[in-house]
C-alpha positions in Angstrom: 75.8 82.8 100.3 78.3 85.7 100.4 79.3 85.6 103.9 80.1 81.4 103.4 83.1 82.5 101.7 84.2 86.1 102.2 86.7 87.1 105.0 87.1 91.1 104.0 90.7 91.6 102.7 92.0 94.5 100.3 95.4 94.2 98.4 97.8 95.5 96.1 98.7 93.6 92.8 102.3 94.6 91.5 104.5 93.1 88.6 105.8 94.9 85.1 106.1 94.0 81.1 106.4 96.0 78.4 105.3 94.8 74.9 102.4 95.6 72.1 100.7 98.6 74.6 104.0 100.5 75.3 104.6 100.6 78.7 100.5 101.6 79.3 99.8 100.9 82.8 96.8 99.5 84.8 95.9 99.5 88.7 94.0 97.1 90.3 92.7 96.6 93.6 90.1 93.8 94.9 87.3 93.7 97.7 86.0 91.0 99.0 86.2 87.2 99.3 88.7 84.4 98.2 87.1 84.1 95.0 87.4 88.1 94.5 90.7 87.8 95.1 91.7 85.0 92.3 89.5 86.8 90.1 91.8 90.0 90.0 95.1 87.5 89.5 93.0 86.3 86.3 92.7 89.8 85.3 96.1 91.2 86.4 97.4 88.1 84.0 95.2 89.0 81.1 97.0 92.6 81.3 100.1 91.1 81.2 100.0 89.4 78.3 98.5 92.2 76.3 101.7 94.1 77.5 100.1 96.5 80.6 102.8 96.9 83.2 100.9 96.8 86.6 101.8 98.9 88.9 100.4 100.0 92.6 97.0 101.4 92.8 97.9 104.7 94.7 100.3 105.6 91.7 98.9 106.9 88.4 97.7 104.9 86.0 96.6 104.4 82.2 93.6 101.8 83.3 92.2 101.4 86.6 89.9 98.0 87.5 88.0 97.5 90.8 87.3 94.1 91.4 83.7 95.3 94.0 82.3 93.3 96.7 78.4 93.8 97.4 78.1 91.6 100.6 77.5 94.6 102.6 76.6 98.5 102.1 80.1 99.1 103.3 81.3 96.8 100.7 79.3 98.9 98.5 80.6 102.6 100.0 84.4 100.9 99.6 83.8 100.1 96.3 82.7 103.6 95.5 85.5 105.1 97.6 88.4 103.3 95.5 86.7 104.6 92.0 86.7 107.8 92.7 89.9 107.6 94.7 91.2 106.4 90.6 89.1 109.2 89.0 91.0 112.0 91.3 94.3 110.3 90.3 94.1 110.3 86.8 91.1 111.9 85.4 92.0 111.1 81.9 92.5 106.6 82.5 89.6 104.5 81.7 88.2 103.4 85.1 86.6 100.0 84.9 84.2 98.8 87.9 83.5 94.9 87.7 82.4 92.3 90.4 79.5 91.8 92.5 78.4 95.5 93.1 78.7 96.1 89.3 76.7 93.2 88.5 73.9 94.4 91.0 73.8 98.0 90.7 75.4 99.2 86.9 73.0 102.1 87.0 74.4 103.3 89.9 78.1 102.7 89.6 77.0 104.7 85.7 75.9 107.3 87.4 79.8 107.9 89.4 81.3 111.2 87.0 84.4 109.4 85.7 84.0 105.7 85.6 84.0 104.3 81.6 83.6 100.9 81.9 80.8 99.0 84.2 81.7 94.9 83.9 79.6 91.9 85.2 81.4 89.3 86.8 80.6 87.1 83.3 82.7 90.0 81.7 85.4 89.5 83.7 86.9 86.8 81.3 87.2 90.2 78.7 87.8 93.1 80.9 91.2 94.1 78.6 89.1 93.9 75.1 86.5 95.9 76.8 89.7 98.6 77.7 90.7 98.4 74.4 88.1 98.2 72.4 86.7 101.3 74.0 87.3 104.8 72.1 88.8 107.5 73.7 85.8 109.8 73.8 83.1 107.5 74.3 80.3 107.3 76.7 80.4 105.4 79.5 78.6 101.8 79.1 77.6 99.2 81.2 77.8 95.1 80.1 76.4 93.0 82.8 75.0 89.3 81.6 71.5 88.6 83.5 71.6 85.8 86.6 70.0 83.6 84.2 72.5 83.3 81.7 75.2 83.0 84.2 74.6 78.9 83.9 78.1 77.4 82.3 81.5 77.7 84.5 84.1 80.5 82.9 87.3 78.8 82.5 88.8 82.3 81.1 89.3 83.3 84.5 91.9 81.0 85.7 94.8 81.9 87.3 98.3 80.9 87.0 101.1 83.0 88.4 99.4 84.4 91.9 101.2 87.1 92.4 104.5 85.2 93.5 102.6 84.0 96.3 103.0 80.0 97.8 99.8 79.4 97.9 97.6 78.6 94.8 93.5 79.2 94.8 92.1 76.7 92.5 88.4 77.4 91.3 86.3 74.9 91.4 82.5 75.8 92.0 80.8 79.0 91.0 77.6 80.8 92.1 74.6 79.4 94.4 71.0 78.4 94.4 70.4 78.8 98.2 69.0 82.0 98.2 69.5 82.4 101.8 67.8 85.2 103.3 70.3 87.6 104.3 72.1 86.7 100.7 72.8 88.7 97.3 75.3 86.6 96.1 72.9 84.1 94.1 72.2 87.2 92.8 75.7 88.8 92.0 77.0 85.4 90.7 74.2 83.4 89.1 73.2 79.9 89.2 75.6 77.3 90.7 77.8 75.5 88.5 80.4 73.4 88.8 84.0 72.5 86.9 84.3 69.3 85.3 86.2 66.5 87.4 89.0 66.2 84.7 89.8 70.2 84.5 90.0 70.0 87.9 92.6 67.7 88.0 94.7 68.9 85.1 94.7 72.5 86.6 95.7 71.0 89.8 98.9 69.6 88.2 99.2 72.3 86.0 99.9 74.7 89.7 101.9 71.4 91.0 104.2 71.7 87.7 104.8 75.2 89.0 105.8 74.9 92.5 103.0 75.5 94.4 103.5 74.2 97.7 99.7 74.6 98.5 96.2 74.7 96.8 93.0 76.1 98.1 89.8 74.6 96.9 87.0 77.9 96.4 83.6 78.3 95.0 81.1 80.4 95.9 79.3 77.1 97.5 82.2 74.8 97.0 79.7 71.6 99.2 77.3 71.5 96.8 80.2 71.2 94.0 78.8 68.5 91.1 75.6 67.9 92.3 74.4 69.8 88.7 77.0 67.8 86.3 75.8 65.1 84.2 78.4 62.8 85.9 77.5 61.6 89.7 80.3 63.3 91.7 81.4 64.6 94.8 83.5 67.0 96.6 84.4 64.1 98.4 84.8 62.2 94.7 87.1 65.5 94.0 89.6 65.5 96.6 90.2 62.1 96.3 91.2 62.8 92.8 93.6 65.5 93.9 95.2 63.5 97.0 96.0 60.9 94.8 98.1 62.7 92.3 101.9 62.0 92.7 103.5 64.3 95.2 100.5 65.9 95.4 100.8 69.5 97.6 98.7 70.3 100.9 94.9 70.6 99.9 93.0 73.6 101.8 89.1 73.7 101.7 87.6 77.4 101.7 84.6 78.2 103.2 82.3 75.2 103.4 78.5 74.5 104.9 78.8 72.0 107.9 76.7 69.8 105.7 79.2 68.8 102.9 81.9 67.2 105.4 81.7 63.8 105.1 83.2 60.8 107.1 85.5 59.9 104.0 86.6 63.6 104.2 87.9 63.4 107.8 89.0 60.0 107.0 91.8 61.9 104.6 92.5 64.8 107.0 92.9 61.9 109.7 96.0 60.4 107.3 99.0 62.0 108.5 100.1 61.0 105.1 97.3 62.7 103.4 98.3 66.3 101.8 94.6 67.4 103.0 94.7 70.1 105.7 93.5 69.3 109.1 91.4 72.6 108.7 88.2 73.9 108.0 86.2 77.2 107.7 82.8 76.3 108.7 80.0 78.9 107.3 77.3 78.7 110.2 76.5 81.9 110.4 75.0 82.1 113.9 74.4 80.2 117.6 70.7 79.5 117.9 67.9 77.4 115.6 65.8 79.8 115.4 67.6 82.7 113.5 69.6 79.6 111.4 65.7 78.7 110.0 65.0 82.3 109.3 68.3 82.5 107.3 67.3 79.2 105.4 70.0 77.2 107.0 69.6 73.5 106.4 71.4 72.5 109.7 70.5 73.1 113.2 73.4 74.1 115.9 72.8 70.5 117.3 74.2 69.3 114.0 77.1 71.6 114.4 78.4 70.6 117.8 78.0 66.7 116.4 80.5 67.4 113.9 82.8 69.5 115.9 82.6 66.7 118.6 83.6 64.3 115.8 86.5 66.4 114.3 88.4 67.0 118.2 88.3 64.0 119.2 89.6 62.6 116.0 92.3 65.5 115.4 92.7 67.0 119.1 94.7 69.6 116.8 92.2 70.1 114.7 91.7 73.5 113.5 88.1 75.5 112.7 86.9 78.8 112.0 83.7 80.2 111.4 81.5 82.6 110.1 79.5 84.5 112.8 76.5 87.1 111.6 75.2 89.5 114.7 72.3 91.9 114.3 70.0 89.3 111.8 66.4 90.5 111.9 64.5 89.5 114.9 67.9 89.0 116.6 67.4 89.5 120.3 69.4 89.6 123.5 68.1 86.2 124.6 69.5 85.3 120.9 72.8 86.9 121.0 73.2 85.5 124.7 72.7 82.1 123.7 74.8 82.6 120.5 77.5 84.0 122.6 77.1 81.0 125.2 77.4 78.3 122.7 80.4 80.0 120.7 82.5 80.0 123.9 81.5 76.0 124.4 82.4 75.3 120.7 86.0 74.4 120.0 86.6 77.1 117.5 89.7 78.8 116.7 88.3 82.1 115.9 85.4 84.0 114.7 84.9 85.7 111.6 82.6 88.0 112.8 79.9 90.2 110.7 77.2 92.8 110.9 73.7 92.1 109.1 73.8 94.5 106.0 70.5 95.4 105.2 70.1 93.8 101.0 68.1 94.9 98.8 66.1 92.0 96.6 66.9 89.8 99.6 63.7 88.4 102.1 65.6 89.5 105.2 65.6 93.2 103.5 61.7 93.4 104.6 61.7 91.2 107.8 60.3 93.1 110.8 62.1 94.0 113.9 65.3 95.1 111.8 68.1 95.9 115.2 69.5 98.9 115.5 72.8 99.9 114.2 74.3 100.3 117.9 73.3 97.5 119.2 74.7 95.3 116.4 77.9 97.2 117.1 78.1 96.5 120.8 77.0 92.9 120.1 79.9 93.0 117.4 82.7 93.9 119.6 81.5 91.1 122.5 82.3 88.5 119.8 85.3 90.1 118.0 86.4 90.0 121.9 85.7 86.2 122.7 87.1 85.5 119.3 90.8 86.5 120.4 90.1 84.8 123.3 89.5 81.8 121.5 92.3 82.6 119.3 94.9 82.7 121.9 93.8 79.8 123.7 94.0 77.3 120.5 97.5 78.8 119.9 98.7 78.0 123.6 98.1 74.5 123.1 100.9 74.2 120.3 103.6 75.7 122.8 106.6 73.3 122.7 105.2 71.3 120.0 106.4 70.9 116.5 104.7 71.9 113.6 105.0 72.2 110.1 105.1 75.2 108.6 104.3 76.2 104.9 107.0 79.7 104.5 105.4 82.2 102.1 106.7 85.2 102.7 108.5 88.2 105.0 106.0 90.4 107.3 106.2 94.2 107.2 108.9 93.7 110.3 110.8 91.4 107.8 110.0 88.2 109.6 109.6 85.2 107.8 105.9 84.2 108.0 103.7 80.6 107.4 100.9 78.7 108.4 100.5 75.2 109.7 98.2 72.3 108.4 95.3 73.5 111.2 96.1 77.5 109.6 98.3 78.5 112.8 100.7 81.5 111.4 103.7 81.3 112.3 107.1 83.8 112.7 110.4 82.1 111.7 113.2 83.4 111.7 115.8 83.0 108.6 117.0 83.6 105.1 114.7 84.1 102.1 115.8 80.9 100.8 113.4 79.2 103.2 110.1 80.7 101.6 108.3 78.2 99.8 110.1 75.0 101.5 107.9 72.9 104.3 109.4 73.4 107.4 109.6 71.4 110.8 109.3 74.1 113.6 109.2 74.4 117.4 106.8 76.8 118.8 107.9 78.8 121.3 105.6 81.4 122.4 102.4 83.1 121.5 102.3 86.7 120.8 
């Protein structure tokens, strides 16, 4: 289930206090997927509180934490990379690796000279007692809870603050039982499990109260969110819930399986009055039956293009992305052809696009006719290319029309930057006063 929700992204996490540790400092830095990413503000805000000033990871630091990815072996490599990146830095800090990699492989993150702490992604709720708690000349030691045990949803790893950033990721679904082929997640985050209805809600308001403009709706397998409560709900059941509340801000859905939209879903995003975005992230992974039934998809590409019919020629404006996997065992030419063929039919916005990483403990790992490293290169760059394409052509069609824009913040050229119900980014000019607000924009060109 890893590639339904990550879209690779690595980031900085700043911000400063000084209380009961003295000014001690901490580092972090996060691979990986949405989730990944709301994981470290959870983390970055335990720090805080205990009194850690954050600062940038390339400065020194008392405590450095690596929030690891394991969706790939270059997830994997990147993880490693940034540890020992931390250990040349500051040889004497307490390193800490947690997140997927460190709940797969402890023994081998153990076995990187330097790193003092090895943390499950059930340990995450703790990381700063684990700092703390540690002595000064002590052994390295791994705490990783077994997928098993990984069955209740961890509300210690909320977020709240977000960096200063407009948009608020709201937690809502946790791990996956779809062991699809290709797939460590179910393995790096446990069993699915799901947040009760009512926190839901009250965490919702709880980011409303503080002037977030924006919430994203994530999970690991957010379509399959209540199906193991005791209470019979919905995602469907779940958004209504959160569209309903007073004043409520734009909803965002994060990666999703084609099979969990729902008529009453596009019913909502249909509602010009309804806050939910006219947007989705579609995980379907690849273009032909054949290699979906080897991955243990439950749809077919058939399926697909019925609900993309459905969803353009409701909302003509409608936006959709997707996850795209090249070089699955078995993949051939006459595959990749007729992946590439239906792609360019397929009103999609982009393409996420991905290489087959080679898992261990997954069935694809031992699947014959594995395809050569070059070739899922080449195949690669074929889509990355037909993705701009695609890109460029969905963005044309908003020339001269006006949008709304979410502002959230100024680009490295200083422009002010947002993105539209459908996920269009946008360059505005203006003041700073304007980040944050809803705007009502012209487009004028496509760059």
């Amino acid at each position: 289930m890893v590639s339904d929700l990550f879209t690779f992204i690595s980031f900085f996490i700043f911000g400063s206090i000084m209380s009961e540790q003295n000014g001690r400092t901490v580092a972090l830095y996060t691979l990986g997927c949405r989730l990944n990413q709301y994981e470290t503000d959870a983390i970055r805000e335990q720090f805080v509180t205990r009194g850690f000033k954050v600062v940038p990871y390339s400065q020194e630091a008392d405590v450095y934490v690596v929030n690891t990815c394991t969706v790939t072996a270059h997830a994997d490599y990147r993880g490693r990379q940034m540890l020992r990146r931390a250990i040349r830095k500051s040889p004497n800090a307490t390193v800490v690796a947690t997140g997927c990699y460190a709940q797969t492989s402890a023994e081998k993150l153990l076995g990187i000279e330097g790193i003092d702490l090895v943390l499950g992604n059930a340990e995450k709720g703790k990381v700063v007692d684990y700092v703390l708690d540690r002595l000064p000349d002590g052994l390295p030691e791994a705490h990783v809870t077994r997928r098993s045990d990984l069955s209740a949803f961890d509300t210690r790893m909320d977020a709240h603050s977000f960096d200063g950033r407009t948009r608020a990721t709201l937690r809502v679904q946790d791990g996956c039982d779809q062991f699809c082929t290709f797939c460590i997640i179910p393995w790096a985050r446990g069993r699915h499990r799901s947040r009760p209805l009512y926190q839901v809600v009250s965490q919702a308001r709880t980011l409303l109260e503080r002037g977030f403009k924006e919430i994203i709706l994530t999970g690991v397998h957010i379509g399959d969110y209540g199906t193991d409560l005791d209470e019979d709900i919905t995602l469907t059941d779940t958004i209504r819930s959160l569209v309903e509340i007073p004043d409520s801000p734009r909803l965002r859905l994060s990666s999703i399986w084609p099979t969990a939209i729902t008529d009453e879903m596009m019913d909502m995003m249909e509602d010009p009055e309804n806050p939910l975005c006219r947007y989705l992230h579609l995980a379907v992974q690849h273009g032909t039956d054949d290699i979906l039934e080897r991955m243990r998809r439950t749809y077919t590409t058939g399926m697909v293009e019925n609900l993309l019919d459905t969803l353009v020629s409701r909302m003509a404006d409608f936006g959709i992305g997707t996850d795209i996997m090249v070089g699955f065992p078995g993949e051939t030419d006459k595959h990749f052809n007729a992946m590439h063929d239906w792609l360019q039919a397929m009103p999609f916005a982009y393409l996420h696009v991905f290489s087959y990483s080679r898992r261990e403990k997954t069935r694809a790992a031992s699947y014959p006719n594995q395809v050569h490293p070059d070739v899922i290169t080449e195949r690669s760059r074929i889509l990355r290319n037909l993705s701009k394409e695609k890109s460029r052509q969905f963005s044309e069609r908003f020339i001269g029309k006006t949008v709304r824009v979410l502002v959230e913040d100024r680009d490295a050229t200083g422009r002010l930057t947002g993105h539209t119900d459908p996920h269009l980014k946008v360059y505005i000019p203006g003041e700073d006063d304007l980040t944050n607000t809803l705007l009502d924009v012209t487009v004028d060109e496509v760059t």
